[in-house]
C-alpha positions in Angstrom: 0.0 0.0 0.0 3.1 2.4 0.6 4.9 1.3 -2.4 1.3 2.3 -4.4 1.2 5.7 -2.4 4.9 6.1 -3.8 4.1 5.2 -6.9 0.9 7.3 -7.2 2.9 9.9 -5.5 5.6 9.9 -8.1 3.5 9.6 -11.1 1.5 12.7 -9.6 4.3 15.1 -9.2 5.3 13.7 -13.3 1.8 14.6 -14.4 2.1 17.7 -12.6 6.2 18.6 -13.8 5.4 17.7 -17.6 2.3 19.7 -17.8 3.9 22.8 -16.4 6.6 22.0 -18.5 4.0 21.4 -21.6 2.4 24.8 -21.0 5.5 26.7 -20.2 6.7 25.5 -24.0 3.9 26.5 -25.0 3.3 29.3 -23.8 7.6 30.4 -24.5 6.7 28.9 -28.2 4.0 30.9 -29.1 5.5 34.0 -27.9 8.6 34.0 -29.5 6.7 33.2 -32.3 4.9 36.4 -32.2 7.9 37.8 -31.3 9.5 36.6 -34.3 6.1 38.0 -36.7 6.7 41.6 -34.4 10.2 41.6 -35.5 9.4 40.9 -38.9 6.7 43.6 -39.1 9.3 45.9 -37.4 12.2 45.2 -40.1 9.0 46.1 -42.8 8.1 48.5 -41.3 11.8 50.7 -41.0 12.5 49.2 -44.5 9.5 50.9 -46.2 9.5 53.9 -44.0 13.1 54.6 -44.7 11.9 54.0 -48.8 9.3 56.5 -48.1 11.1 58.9 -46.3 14.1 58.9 -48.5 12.1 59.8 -51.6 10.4 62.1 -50.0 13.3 63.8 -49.1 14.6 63.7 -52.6 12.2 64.8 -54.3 11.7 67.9 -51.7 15.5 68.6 -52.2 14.6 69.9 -55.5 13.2 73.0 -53.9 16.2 73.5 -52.9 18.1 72.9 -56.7 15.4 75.8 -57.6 15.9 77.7 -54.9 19.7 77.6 -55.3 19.5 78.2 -58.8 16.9 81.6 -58.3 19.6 82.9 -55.7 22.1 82.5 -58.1 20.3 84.1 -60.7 19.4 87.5 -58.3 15.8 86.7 -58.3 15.9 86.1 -62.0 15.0 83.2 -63.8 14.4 83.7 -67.7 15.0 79.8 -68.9 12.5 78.1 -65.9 11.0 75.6 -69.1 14.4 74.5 -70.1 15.8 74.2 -66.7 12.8 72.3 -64.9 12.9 69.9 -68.2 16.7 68.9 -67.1 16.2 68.8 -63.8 12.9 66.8 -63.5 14.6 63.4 -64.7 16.8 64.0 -61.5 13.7 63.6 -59.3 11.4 61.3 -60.8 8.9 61.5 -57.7 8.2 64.8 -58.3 5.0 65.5 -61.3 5.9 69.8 -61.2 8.2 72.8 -60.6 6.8 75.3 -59.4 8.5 79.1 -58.8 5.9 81.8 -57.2 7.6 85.2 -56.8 6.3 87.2 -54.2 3.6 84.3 -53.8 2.2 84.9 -57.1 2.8 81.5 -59.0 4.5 82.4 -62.0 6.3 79.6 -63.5 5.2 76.3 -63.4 6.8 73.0 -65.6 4.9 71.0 -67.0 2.7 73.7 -68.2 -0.2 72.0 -67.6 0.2 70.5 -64.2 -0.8 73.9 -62.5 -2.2 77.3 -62.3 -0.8 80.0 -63.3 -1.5 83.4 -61.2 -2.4 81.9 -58.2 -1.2 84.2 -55.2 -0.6 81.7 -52.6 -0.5 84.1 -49.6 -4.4 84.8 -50.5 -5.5 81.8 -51.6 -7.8 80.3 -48.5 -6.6 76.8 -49.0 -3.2 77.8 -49.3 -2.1 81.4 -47.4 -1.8 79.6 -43.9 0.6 77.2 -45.0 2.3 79.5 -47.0 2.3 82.0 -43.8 4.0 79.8 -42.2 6.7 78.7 -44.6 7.7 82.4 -44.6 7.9 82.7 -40.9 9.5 79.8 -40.2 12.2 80.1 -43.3 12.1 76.7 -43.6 10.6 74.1 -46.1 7.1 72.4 -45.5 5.2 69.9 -47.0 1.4 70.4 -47.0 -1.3 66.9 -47.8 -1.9 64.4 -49.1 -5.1 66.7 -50.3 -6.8 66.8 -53.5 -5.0 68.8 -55.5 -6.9 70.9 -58.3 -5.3 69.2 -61.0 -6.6 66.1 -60.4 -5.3 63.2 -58.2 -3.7 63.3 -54.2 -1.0 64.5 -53.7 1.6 66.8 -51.7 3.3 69.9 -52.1 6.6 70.5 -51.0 7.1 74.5 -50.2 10.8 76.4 -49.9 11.1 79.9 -48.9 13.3 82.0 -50.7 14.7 85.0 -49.2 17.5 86.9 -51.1 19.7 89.4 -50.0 18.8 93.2 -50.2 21.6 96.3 -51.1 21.3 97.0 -47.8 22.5 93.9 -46.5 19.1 92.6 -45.0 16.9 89.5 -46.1 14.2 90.2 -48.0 11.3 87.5 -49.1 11.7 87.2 -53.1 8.7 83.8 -52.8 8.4 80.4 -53.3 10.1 77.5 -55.0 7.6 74.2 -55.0 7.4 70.6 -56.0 4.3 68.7 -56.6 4.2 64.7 -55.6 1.6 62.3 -56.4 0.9 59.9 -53.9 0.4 57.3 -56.3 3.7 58.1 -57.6 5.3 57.7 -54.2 3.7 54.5 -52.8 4.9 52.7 -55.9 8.2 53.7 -54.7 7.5 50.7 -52.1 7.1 47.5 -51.4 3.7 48.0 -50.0 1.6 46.9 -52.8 3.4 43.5 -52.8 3.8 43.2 -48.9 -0.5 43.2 -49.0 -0.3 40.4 -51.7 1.4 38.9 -49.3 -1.0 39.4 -46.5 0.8 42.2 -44.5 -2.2 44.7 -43.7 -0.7 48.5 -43.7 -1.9 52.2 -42.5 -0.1 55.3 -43.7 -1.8 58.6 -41.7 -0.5 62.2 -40.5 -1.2 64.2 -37.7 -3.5 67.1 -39.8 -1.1 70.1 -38.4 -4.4 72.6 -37.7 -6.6 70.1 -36.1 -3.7 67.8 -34.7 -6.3 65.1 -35.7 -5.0 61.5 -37.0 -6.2 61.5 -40.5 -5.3 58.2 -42.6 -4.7 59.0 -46.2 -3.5 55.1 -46.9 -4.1 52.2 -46.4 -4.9 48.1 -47.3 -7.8 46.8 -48.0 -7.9 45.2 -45.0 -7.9 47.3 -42.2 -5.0 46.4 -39.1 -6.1 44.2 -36.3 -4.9 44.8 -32.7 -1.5 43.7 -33.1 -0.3 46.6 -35.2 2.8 48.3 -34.9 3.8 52.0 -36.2 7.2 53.9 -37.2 7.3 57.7 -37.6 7.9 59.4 -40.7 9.7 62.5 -41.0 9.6 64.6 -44.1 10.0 68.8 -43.3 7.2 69.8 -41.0 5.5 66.5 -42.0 4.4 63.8 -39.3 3.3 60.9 -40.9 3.1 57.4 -39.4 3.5 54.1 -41.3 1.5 51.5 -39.3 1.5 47.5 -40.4 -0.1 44.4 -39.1 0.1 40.6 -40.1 -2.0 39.2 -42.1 -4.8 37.5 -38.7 -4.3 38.2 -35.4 -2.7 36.6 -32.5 -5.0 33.9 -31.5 -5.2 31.8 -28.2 -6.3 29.0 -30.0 -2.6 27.4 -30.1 -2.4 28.1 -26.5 -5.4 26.0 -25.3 -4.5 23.5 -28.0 -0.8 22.8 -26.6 -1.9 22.8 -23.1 -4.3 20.0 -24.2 -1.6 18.1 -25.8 0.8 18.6 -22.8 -1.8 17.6 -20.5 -2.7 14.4 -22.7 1.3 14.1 -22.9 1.6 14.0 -19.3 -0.8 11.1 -18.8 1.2 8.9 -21.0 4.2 9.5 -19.1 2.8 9.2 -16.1 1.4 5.5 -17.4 4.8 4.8 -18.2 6.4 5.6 -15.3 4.4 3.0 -13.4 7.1 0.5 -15.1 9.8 2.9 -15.7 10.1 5.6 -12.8 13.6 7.0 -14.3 12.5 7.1 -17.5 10.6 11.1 -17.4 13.7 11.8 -15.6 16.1 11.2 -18.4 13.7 12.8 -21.0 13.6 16.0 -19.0 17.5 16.1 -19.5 17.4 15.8 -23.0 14.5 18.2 -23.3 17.0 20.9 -21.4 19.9 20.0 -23.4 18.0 20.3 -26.5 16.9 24.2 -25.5 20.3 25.0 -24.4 21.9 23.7 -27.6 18.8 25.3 -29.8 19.3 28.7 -28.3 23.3 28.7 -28.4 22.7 27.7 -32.2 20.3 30.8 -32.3 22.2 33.4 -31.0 25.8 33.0 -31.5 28.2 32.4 -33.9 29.6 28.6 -34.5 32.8 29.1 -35.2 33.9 32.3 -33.2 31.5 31.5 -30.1 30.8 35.2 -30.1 27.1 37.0 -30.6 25.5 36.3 -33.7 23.7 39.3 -36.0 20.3 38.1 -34.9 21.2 38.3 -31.3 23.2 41.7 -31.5 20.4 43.2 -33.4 18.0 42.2 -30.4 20.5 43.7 -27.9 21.1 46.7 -29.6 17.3 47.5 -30.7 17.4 47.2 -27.2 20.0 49.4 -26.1 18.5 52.1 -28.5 15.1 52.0 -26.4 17.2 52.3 -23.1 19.3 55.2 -24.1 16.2 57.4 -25.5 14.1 56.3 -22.1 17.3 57.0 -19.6 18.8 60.0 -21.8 22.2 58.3 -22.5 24.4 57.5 -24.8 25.4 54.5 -26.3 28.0 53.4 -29.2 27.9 51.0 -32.4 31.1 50.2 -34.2 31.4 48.2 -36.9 34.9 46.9 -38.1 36.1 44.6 -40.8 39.8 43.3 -41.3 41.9 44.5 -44.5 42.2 42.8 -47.7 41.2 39.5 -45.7 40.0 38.3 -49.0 43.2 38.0 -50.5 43.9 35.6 -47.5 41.4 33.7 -47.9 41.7 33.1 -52.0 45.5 32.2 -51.2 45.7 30.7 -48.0 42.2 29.1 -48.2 39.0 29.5 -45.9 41.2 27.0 -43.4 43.4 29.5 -42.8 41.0 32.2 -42.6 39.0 30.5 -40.0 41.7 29.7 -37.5 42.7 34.1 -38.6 39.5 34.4 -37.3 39.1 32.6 -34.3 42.6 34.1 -32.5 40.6 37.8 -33.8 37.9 36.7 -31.8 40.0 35.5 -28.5 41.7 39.0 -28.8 38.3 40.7 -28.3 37.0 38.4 -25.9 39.3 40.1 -23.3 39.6 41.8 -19.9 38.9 45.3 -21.6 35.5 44.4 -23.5 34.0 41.9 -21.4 32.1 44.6 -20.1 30.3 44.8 -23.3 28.9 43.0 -26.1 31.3 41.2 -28.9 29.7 39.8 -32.3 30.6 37.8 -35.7 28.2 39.6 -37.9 29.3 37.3 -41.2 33.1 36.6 -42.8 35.4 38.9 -41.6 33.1 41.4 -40.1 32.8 42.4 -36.4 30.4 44.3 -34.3 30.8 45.7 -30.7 27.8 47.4 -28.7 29.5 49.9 -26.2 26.8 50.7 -23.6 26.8 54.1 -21.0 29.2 55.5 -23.5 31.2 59.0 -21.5 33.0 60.2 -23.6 34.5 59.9 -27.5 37.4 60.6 -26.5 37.5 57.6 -24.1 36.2 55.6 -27.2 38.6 56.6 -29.1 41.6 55.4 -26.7 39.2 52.0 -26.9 39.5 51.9 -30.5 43.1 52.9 -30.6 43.7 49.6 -28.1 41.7 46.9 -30.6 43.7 48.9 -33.8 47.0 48.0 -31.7 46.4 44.3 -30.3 45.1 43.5 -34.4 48.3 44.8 -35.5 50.0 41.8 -33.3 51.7 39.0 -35.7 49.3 35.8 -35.9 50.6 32.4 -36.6 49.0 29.9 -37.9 50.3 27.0 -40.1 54.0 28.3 -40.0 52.8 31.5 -41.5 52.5 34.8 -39.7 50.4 37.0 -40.6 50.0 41.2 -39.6 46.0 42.2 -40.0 44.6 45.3 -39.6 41.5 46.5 -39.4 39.1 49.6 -40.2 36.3 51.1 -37.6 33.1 52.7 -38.1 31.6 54.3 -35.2 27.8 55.4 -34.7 26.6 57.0 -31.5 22.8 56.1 -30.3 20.6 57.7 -30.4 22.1 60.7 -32.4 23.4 58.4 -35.6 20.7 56.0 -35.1 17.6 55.2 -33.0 17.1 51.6 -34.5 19.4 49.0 -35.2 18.7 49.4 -39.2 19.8 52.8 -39.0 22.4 52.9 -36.6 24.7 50.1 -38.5 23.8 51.4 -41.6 25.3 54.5 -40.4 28.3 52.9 -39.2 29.1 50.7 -42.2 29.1 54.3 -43.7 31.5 55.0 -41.7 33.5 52.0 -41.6 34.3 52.4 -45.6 35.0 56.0 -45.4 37.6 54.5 -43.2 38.8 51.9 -45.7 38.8 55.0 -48.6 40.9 57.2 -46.5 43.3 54.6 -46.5 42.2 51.5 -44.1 43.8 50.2 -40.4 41.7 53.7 -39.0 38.1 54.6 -37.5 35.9 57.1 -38.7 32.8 58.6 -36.8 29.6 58.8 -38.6 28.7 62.0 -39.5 25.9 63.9 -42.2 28.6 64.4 -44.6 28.8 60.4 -45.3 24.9 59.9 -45.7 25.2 62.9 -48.5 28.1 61.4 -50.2 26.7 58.4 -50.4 23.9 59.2 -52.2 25.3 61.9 -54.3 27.3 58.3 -55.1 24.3 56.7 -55.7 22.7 59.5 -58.0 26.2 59.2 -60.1 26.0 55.8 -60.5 22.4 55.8 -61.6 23.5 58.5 -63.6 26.2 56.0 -65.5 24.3 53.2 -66.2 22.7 55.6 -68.9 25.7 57.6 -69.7 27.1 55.5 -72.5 23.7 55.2 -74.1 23.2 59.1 -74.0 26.8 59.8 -75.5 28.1 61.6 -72.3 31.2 59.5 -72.6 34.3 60.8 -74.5 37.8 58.9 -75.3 41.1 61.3 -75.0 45.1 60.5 -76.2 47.9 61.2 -74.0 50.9 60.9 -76.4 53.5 58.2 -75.3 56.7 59.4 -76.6 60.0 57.8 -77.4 62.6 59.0 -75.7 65.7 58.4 -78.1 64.1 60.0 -80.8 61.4 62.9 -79.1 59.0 61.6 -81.4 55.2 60.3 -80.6 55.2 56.6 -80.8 51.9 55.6 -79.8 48.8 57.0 -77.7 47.2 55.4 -74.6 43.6 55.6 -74.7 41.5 57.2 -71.7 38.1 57.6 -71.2 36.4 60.6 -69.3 32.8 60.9 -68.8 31.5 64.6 -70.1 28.9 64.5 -67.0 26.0 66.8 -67.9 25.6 68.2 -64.6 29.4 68.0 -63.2 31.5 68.2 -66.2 34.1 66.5 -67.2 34.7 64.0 -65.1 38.3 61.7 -64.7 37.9 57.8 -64.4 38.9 58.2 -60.7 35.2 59.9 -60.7 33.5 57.0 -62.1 35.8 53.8 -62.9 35.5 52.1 -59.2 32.0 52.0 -59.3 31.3 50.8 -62.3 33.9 48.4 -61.4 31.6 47.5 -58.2 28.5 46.4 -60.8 28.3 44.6 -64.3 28.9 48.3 -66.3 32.6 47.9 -66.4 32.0 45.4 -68.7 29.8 47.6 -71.3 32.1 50.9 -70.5 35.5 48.9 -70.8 34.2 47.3 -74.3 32.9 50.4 -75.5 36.5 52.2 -74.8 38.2 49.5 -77.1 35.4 49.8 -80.0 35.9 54.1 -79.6 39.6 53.4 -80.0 39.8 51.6 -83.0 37.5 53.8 -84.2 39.8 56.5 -83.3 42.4 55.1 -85.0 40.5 54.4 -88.2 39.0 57.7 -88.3 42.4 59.8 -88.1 44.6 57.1 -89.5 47.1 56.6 -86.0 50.1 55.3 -86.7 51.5 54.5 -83.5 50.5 51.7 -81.3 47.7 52.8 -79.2 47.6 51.3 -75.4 44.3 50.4 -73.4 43.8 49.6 -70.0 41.6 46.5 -69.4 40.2 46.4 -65.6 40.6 43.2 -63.4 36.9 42.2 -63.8 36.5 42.3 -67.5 39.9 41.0 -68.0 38.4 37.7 -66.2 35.3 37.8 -68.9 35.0 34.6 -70.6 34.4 36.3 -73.7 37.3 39.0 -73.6 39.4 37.3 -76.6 35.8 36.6 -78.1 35.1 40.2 -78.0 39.0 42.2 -79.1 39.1 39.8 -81.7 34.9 40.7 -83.4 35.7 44.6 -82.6 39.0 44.8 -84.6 37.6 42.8 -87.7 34.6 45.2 -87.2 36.7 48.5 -87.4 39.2 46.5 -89.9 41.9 47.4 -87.1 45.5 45.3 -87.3 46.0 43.9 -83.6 49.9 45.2 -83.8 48.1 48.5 -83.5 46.7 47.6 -79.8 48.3 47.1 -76.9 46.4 45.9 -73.7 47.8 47.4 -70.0 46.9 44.7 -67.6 47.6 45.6 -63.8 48.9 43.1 -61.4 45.6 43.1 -59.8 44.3 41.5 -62.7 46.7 38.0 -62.4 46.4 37.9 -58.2 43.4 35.7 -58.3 44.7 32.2 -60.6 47.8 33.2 -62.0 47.4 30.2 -64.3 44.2 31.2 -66.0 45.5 34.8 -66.5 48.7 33.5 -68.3 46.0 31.2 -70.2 44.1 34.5 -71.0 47.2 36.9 -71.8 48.6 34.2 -74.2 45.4 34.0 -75.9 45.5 37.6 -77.0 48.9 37.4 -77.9 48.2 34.5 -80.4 45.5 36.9 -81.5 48.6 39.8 -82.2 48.0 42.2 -79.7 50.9 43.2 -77.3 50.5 43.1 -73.7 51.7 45.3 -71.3 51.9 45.1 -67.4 50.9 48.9 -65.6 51.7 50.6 -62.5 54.6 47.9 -61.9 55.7 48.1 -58.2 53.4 48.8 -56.9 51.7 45.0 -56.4 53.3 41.6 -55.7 54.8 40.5 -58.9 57.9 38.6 -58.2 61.0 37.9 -60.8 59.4 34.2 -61.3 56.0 35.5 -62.2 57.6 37.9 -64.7 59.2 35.4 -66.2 56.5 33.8 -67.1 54.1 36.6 -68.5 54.4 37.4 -72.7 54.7 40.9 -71.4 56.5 43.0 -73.9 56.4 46.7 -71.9 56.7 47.6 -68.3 55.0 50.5 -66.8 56.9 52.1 -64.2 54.0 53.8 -61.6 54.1 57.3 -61.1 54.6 57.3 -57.8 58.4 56.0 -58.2 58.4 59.1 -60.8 57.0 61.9 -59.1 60.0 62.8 -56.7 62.9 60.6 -57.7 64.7 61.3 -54.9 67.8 58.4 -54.3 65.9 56.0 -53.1 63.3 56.2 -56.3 66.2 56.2 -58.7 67.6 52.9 -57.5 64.4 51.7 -57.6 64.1 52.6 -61.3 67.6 52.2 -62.3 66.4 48.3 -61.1 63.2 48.0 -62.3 64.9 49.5 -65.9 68.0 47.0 -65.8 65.4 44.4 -65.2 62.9 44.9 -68.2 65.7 45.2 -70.2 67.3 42.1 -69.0 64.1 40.0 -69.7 63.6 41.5 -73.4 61.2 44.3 -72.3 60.5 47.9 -72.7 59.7 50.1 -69.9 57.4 52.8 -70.1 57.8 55.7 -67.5 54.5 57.2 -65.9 54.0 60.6 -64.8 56.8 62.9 -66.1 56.1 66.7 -65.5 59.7 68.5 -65.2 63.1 68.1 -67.5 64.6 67.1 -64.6 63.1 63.9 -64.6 63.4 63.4 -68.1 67.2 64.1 -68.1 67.5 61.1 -65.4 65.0 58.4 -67.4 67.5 59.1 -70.1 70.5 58.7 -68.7 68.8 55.6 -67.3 68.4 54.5 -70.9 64.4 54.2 -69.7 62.7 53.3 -74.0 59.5 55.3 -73.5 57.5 58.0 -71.8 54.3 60.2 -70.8 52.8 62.7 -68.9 51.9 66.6 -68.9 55.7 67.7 -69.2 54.8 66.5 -73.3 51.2 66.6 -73.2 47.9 66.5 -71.0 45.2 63.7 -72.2 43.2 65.2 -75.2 40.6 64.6 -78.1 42.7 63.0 -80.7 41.7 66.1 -83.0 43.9 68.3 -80.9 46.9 66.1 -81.3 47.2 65.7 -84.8 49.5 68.4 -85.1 51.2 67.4 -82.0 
């Protein structure tokens, strides 16, 4: 009878354990579940908004292109048509340009998309924003309202003010853009995200009632478990709001706490002929979670924070800075040229790199805050209560240092550095999105100014990098609109003073900004699939070229590292030269070492290839990468380019360098070209070095071929 009490007792307090633990799975489950579908709604949500509010913002910087252009001008402004037509394609949100002198709308582009003679300042629908606009000097965005044209929409307002003789400010009126709403909500994913289910709300607070009025929305409206993200956009306060498709619903709560309870009887059945058996399954249930949630939130090979799990912590140190009014710090920090490791070394190597990165963070000094892998070679740290810059600066200055320590692994020791970006929350960033955005932004302005530094984010970054954006928009269309323009620098031999060939360079006649050099344009059309279509349509120009004006020389061209690995590169020389009836002794191809770093075998493959084809190869910048005495041995170079950075100065230590890289062209059958030359001085010393070839603007600057045909 006591064993059965025992036994009943036992099986009791087993019912009892695995139901709890049933429910409380359950229950954890389901939430982070909907924690999961909130998170998800929350990325939407600052995706779209940050869509929304960035063309917004565009398209009301235009009020500022007119403004500028009107100050500029002294209030005058006789070519409005000509200049809204160039300008609109800049902002294709916007539907018209409006100027309104002294309030009186005046010019408006298109013609039809207005009225002209409307004085805004007495017009009731329009003089209290406008009032306002001029008191408050700064730019405001009245709707979404029906505008009398037809269709909703919102006006963007700028005040102009222009200086009178006697110094002071005087209102001269108003430069204004039009959007369609329409226009802008295609802008986003919205459309698609209800397809999909995802229930949405776009409203602003009406700013003379300070009513809620929703202008936008799904056709479904949201359900209770909606959540919102404000929109900023001049004086405007709009609010995006989003919901999943159905609501949270207890149903899956009752439902598991029935299973668990049904769950619990059969164990508690069993047990009456196995009492150790719920024991053993409770460990394996705990194991399971602690292995499940160490898989979820860190990284495998580092042991550090994952990205999911610094996200969470950070979304949540943003919260806890704006609620506590502190200050908190994001940085961001990649190691340098780690690629190249990993294509030579292989990903082995890299790995063990990175675990011995990882053990040097996971020190005495940052234990105190939060380390993460965030993918490859990239690291995050969270610095929370941050005082001072200064004192993260020191910080900073200690990580730059401890990377710079040798690493050895496999026999081979290895010196990384490392570039920082830095944002502060909440100033660079309230949200996770925003803050690492704005600290990759600062991370790479690092790496441009010349990597193994740090860089704070600041508002100059977010405007360069979408005045780099608008220009490489702008270049995907250049070469179809014939803004692109090939110029000769004359490449002179230096025995006889005479011009023996021409290397080819392309500048982009920008309609906007001018001429611009390749160091405008070059790297980032290198970063997307254009180089190919800009570096083929430089080789087709140049045989033109040399067709048209009957070139006798050689003419040289330089071939960038991607589309010198295009599988069609031979393919391609070989159709354009038959096309143009150009002889391949007339071309000669300048291939960097960058180009032969990533399979030195298929680029000899490649480089023999056009040689068999009767072009002449010729290898630029030389010294400035890692080509070794075996590797140049082996390339069917025929020149060598001496960089003109050994040229500019040619102090002792540059001449030996020269005097070297010379002696060794020479040695190997090769010419050597000489970059760069500006003064007589350094000509006198390539000669006496017996250097075959030169350029640069001591003999001539980089022109259209008509202006050297006299040269």
């Amino acid at each position: 009878m006591k064993q059965t009490r025992y036994i009943d007792f036992i099986c009791t307090a087993a019912f009892l354990a695995v139901t709890s633990i049933g429910s409380y799975a359950t229950y954890t489950g389901l939430n982070l579940y909907q924690s999961r579908q909130d998170f998800l709604i929350s990325e939407l949500l600052s995706t779209q908004a940050s869509i929304l509010e960035n063309r917004l913002q565009r398209a009301l910087s235009a009020t500022q292109v007119l403004s500028q252009e009107v100050k500029q001008n002294g209030g005058m402004f006789a070519d409005f048509e000509e200049f809204a037509e160039a300008l609109m394609p800049s902002f294709p949100d916007i539907a018209s340009a409006q100027l309104a002198p002294g309030g009186i709308t005046r010019h408006i582009y298109p013609p039809d998309s207005g009225h002209i003679g409307r004085d805004l300042l007495k017009d009731a629908a329009r003089s209290q924003e406008a009032q306002l606009t001029i008191e408050s000097r700064k730019m405001t965005l009245a709707g979404p309202f029906e505008l009398s044209q037809g269709g909703i929409g919102m006006v963007g307002r700028n005040p102009i003010f222009l200086y009178a003789p006697n110094g002071t400010e005087k209102f001269w009126g108003f430069a204004s853009v039009v959007i369609y709403l329409d226009t802008l909500l295609q802008t986003s994913d919205l459309e698609v995200l209800e397809q999909k289910g995802i229930r949405y709300q776009l409203s602003r607070t009406h700013p003379a009632t300070g009513l809620k009025q929703v202008f936008a929305r799904s056709g479904l409206t949201l359900n209770e478990n909606s959540l919102s993200i404000d929109i900023q956009a001049a004086n405007a306060e709009w609010q995006l709001s989003m919901s999943p498709a159905t609501p949270y619903s207890t149903t899956g709560y009752w439902a598991g706490y029935s299973i668990s309870t049904l769950f619990a009887l059969l164990i508690a059945s069993l047990l009456r002929r196995v009492l150790r058996q719920p024991l053993v399954l409770q460990q394996v249930v705990e194991e399971q979670t602690r292995t499940l949630h160490y898989q979820a939130n860190y990284d495998q090979l580092t042991g550090l924070a994952n990205r999911f799990y610094f996200s969470e912590e950070v979304e949540r140190a943003c919260k806890e800075c704006i609620r506590h009014h502190q200050k908190a710090a994001l940085i961001i920090f990649d190691l340098d040229d780690f690629k190249q490791i990993n294509d030579i070394r292989g990903h082995d190597t890299g790995d063990a790199l990175l675990l011995q990165i990882a053990e040097r963070l996971d020190d005495q000094l940052l234990r105190e805050h939060l380390v993460a892998r965030l993918g490859g070679d990239e690291f995050a740290i969270l610095i929370h209560d941050l005082g001072s810059t200064d004192s993260l600066s020191k910080l900073i200055d200690s990580l730059r240092n401890r990377m710079t320590h040798p690493i050895v692994v496999n026999n081979n020791t290895f010196s990384l550095t490392a570039s920082f970006g830095i944002a502060v929350i909440p100033q660079d960033g309230a949200r996770y999105t925003t803050a690492y955005r704005h600290a990759d932004m600062a991370m790479y302005a690092a790496k441009k100014g010349g990597k193994n530094r740090y860089a704070f984010y600041n508002e100059r970054l977010q405007q360069a990098a979408e005045d780099y954006t608008t220009l490489q928009h702008a270049l995907a269309t250049a070469i179809d609109q014939h803004e692109l323009r090939l110029h000769m620098q004359p490449i002179i031999d230096l025995r006889t003073n005479q011009v023996a060939g021409y290397e080819a360079l392309v500048r982009w006649q920008h309609p906007v900004k001018g001429l611009l050099g390749p160091d405008n344009f070059i790297g980032m059309a290198e970063e997307s699939q254009l180089i190919f279509k800009l570096g083929y349509w430089v080789f087709e120009e140049a045989c033109r070229q040399i067709h048209q004006y009957k070139i006798d020389g050689w003419v040289a061209i330089n071939l960038s590292p991607r589309q010198f690995n295009d599988p069609q590169l031979v393919k391609q020389i070989i159709s354009i030269l038959q096309a143009h009836n150009i002889s391949p002794g007339q071309i000669e191809l300048e291939v960097t070492e960058s180009c032969l770093i990533d399979s030195i075998d298929d680029a000899i493959t490649t480089l023999q290839a056009l040689c068999d084809a009767g072009l002449s190869i010729s290898l630029d910048d030389f010294g400035t990468g890692y080509s070794s005495l075996a590797l140049l041995k082996r390339l069917p170079v025929k020149k060598l380019k001496i960089d003109r950075s050994f040229i500019q100065d040619l102090d002792m230590e540059d001449r030996k360098i020269v005097q070297a890289m010379t002696g060794l062209a020479h040695t190997l059958d090769m010419k050597v070209v000489a970059e760069g030359i500006e003064e007589t001085g350094q000509l006198h010393i390539l000669n006496s070095m017996h250097c075959d070839f030169g350029q640069g603007y001591l003999f001539s600057k980089p022109k259209p071929m008509e202006e050297l045909l006299n040269f």
